[in-house]
C-alpha positions as CSV (number, residue, x, y, z in Angstrom):
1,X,44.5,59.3,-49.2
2,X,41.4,61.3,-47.2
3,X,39.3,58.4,-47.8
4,X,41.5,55.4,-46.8
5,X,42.1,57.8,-43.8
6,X,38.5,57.9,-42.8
7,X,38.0,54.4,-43.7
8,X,40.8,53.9,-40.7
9,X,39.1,56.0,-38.3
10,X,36.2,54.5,-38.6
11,X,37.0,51.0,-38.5
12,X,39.3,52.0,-35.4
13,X,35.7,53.8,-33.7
14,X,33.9,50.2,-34.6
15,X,36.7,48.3,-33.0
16,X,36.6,50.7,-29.9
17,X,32.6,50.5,-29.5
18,X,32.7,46.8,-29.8
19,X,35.7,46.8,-27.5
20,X,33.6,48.8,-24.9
21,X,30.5,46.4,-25.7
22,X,31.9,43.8,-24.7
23,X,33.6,45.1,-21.6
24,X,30.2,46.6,-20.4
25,X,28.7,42.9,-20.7
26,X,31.7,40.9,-19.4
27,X,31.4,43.6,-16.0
28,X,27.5,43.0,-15.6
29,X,27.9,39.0,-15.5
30,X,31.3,39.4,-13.3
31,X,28.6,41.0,-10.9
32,X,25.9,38.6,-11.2
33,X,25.5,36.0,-8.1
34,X,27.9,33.2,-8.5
35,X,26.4,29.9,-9.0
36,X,25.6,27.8,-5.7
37,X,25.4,24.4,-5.7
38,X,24.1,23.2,-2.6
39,X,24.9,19.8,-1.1
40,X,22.2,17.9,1.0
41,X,23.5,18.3,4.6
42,X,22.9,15.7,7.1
43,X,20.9,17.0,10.4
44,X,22.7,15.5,13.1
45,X,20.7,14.9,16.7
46,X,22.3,17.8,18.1
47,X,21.0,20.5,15.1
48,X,17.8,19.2,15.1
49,X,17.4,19.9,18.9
50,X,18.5,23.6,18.1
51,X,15.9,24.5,15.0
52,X,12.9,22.3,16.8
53,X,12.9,23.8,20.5
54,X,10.3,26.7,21.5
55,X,10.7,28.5,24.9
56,X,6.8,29.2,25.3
57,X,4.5,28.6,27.7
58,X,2.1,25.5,26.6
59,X,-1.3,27.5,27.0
60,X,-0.6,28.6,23.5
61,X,-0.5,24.9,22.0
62,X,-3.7,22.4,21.7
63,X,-3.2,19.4,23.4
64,X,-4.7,17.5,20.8
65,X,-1.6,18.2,18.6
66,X,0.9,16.7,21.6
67,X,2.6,13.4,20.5
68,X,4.4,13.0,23.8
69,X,6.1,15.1,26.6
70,X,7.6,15.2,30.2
71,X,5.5,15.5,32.7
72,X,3.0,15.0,35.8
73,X,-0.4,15.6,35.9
74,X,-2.4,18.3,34.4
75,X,-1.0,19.1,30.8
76,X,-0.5,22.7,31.3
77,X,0.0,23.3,35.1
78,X,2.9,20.5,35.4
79,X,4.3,19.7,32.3
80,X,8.3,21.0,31.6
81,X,7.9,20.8,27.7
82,X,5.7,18.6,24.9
83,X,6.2,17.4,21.3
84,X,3.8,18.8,18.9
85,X,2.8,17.4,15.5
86,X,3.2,19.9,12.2
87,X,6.8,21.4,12.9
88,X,8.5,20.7,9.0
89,X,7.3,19.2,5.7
90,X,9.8,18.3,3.0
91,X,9.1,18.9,-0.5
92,X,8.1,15.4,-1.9
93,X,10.5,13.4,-3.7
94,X,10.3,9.9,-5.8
95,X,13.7,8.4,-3.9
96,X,12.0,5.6,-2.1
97,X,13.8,4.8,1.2
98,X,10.9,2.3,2.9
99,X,12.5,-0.8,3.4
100,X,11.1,-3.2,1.1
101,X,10.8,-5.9,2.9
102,X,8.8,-3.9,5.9
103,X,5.6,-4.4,3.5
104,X,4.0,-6.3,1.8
105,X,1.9,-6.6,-2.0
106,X,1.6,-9.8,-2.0
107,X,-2.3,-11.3,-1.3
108,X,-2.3,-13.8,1.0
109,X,-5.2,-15.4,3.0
110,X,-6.1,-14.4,6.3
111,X,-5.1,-16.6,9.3
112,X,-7.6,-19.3,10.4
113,X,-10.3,-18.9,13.3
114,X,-9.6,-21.2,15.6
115,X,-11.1,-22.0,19.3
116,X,-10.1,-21.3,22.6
117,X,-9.3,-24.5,23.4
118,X,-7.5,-24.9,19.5
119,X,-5.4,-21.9,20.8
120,X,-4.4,-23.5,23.9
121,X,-3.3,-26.9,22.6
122,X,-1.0,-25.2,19.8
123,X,0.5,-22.5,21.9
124,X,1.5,-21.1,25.3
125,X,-2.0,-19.6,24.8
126,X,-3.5,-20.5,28.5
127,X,-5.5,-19.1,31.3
128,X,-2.2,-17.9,32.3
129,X,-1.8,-15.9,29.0
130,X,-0.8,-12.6,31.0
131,X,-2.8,-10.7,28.0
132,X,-5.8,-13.0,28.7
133,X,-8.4,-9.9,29.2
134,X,-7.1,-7.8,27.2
135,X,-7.6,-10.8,24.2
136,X,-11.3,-11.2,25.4
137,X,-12.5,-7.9,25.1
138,X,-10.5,-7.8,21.3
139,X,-12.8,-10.9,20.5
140,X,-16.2,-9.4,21.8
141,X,-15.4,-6.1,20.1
142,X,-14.1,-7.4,17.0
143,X,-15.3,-11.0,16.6
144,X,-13.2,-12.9,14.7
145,X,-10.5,-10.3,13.3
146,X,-9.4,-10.9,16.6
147,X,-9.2,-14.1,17.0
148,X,-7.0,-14.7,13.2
149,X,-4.0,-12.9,14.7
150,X,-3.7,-14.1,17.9
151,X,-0.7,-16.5,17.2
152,X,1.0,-13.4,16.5
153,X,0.4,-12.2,19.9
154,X,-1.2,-9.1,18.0
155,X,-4.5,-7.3,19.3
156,X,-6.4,-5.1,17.5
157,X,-6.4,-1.4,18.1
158,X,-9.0,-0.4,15.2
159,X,-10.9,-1.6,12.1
160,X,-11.7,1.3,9.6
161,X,-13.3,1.2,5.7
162,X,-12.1,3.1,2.9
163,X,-11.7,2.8,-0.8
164,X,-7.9,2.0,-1.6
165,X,-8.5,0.6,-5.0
166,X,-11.0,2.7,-6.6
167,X,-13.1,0.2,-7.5
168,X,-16.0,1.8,-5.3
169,X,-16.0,-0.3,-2.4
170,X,-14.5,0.3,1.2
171,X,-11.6,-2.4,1.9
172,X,-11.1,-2.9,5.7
173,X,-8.2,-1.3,7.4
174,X,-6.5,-3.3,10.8
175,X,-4.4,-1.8,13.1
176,X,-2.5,-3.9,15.3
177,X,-0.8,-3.3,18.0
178,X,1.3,-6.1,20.2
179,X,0.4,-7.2,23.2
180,X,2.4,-5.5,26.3
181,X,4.7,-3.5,23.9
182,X,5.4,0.1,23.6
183,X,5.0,2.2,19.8
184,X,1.6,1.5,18.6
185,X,0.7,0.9,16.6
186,X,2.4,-1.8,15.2
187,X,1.1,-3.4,12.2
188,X,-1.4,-2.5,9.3
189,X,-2.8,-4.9,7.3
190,X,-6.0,-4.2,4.7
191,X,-8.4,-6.9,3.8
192,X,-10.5,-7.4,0.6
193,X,-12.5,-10.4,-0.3
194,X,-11.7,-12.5,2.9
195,X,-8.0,-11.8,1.3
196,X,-4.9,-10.0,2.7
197,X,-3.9,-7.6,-0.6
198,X,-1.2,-5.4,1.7
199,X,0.5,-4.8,5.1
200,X,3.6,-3.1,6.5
201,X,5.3,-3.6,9.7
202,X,7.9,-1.1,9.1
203,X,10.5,-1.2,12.0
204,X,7.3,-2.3,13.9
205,X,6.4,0.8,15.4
206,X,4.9,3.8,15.5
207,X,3.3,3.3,12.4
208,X,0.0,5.0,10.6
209,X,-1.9,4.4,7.3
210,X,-4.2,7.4,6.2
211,X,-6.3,7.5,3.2
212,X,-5.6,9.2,0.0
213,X,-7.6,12.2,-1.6
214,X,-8.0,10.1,-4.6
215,X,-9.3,6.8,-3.4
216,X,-5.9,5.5,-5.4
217,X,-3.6,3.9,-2.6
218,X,-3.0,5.6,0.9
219,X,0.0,7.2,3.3
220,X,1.9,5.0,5.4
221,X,4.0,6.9,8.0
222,X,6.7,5.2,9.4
223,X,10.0,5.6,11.8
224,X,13.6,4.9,10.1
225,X,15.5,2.7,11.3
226,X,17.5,4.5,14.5
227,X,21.3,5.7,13.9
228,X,23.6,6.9,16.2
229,X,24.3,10.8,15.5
230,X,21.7,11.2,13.5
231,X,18.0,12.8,14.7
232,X,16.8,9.4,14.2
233,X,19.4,8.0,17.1
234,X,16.3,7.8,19.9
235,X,13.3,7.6,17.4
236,X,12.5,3.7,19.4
237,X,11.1,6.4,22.4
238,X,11.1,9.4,21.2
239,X,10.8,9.2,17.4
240,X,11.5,13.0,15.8
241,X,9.2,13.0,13.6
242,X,8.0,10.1,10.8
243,X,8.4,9.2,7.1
244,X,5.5,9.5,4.9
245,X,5.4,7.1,1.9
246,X,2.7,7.3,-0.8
247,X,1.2,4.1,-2.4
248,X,-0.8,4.0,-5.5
249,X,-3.0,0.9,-7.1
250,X,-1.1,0.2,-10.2
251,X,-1.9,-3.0,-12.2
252,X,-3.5,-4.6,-9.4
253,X,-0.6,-3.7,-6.6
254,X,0.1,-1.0,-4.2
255,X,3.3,0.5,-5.2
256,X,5.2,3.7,-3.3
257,X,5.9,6.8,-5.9
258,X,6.9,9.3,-3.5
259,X,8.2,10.1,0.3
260,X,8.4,13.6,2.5
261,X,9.9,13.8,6.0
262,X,7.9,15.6,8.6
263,X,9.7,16.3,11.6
264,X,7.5,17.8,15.2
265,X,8.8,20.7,17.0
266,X,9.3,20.8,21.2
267,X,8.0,23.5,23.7
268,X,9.8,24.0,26.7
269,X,7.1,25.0,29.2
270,X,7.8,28.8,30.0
271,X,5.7,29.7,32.8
C-alpha cells in the first residue's frame, strides 16, 4: 500500500510539473508580438506632399541636384521652394509595371537620309518649318542622325557610346527630344550595326537611359502614366519622382527583370 501510494504522488508531482511547463511556455508566446501582416498602402497626392516637403532655406541644397522649382531669378535669393533629386529609393522588386508597348526589342533599320528638298516635297517640311534653325544646327552637329528622324519632327538632344551587350563594343545611345514640346527628353533609341536593336517612348516624357555597372543592359527611368488621387495625378508638369526599370541582354534581347520607385523631396525656401 506505501508503494502504490508513492507511485500516486509521484505521478501526481510529474502531472503538476508538466502542467506548470506548459503553462510557463503558453504565457511567454501569449506575450510575444503578434504577427503583422502589412498591406501595401497606396500614397495618395495629398501624403506624399506631407513626407516630401522641407522648410529650409535652399543655401543648404546644391543646385545641381534641382529638377525644377518656383521661382525668379537667382536660385537662392528669389526662389520660394525647389525639387531635389535623391529623396526615396524602393527596395527593387521583379513586378514589371513598364508598359510594354512604350519600348521596343525588336531590330529595325534606321530611317532613311533624305535631302532638303526630299523633305520638303514629302512633308510640311518648308522654309516655314517654325523649327527650321533649330533642325539645321541638329544636322551640322550631328550629321545625319539628324536628318533620319526628322519625319518624326524629333531633334536630337545627345549621342553617347556605351557597351549594352557585352560584346566589347560601345553601341550608340540617341536622345530625342520633340520639337517645341515640354518633358525632354522624349525618346531613346540605341543603334548597332546601322540597326535599331531598342527604344522606348514611355508616356513620351521625361525619360532617361543610364548605363549598367555590368555592361549587361541599362536603366530606363520613366513617368507612369498620371492618375487622379494618386502622387502621379500632375507627373505631365511636375512629375514626383520616376520609375526605374532594369534591362538585361538575354538571348540576343533586352529584357526588364526588375523596377524601384524613387520619389524627390521639396524645400520650401526658409529665409
Amino acid at each position: 500500500m506505501i508503494k502504490k501510494h508513492i507511485s500516486n504522488k509521484k505521478v501526481i508531482a510529474i502531472i503538476i510539473v508538466f502542467f506548470l511547463l506548459v503553462l510557463v511556455i503558453v504565457s511567454y508566446f501569449y506575450k510575444m508580438e503578434p504577427l503583422i501582416i502589412y498591406k501595401e498602402k497606396i500614397i495618395t497626392s495629398t501624403d506624399f506632399e506631407k513626407s516630401s516637403e522641407l522648410n529650409l532655406p535652399l543655401k543648404y541644397f546644391a543646385e545641381s541636384n534641382v529638377v525644377y522649382g518656383s521661382g525668379d531669378g537667382e536660385y537662392l535669393n528669389s526662389w520660394s521652394n525647389a525639387t531635389f533629386e535623391d529623396g526615396y529609393q524602393s527596395f527593387p522588386t521583379t513586378k514589371i509595371t513598364i508598359p510594354t508597348d512604350g519600348y521596343s526589342v525588336d531590330i529595325k533599320p534606321l530611317p532613311p537620309i533624305k535631302s532638303l528638298n526630299q523633305l520638303k516635297k514629302e512633308s510640311e517640311f518648308s522654309d516655314a518649318y517654325p523649327y527650321m534653325e533649330f533642325y539645321l544646327k541638329d544636322v551640322k552637329k550631328y550629321g545625319n542622325i539628324a536628318n533620319r528622324f526628322i519625319n518624326e519632327s524629333l531633334g536630337v538632344r545627345e549621342v553617347r557610346k556605351f557597351d549594352v551587350d557585352m560584346d566589347g563594343k560601345e553601341e550608340t545611345i540617341i536622345t530625342l527630344c520633340t520639337y517645341g514640346a515640354n518633358g525632354c527628353p522624349h525618346k531613346f533609341i540605341i543603334i548597332k550595326d546601322n540597326s535599331i536593336i531598342f527604344s522606348v517612348e514611355v508616356e513620351g516624357r521625361h525619360l532617361n537611359l543610364i548605363s549598367s555597372e555590368t555592361g549587361s543592359g541599362f536603366y530606363v527611368h520613366w513617368i507612369p502614366k498620371e492618375k487622379e488621387g494618386t502622387k502621379w495625378e500632375n507627373s505631365y508638369c511636375c512629375p514626383p519622382g520616376y520609375m526605374k526599370t532594369r534591362f538585361v541582354f538575354e538571348k540576343g534581347k533586352f529584357i526588364p527583370v526588375y523596377e524601384q520607385e524613387v520619389l524627390y523631396f521639396t524645400v520650401n525656401n526658409k529665409k
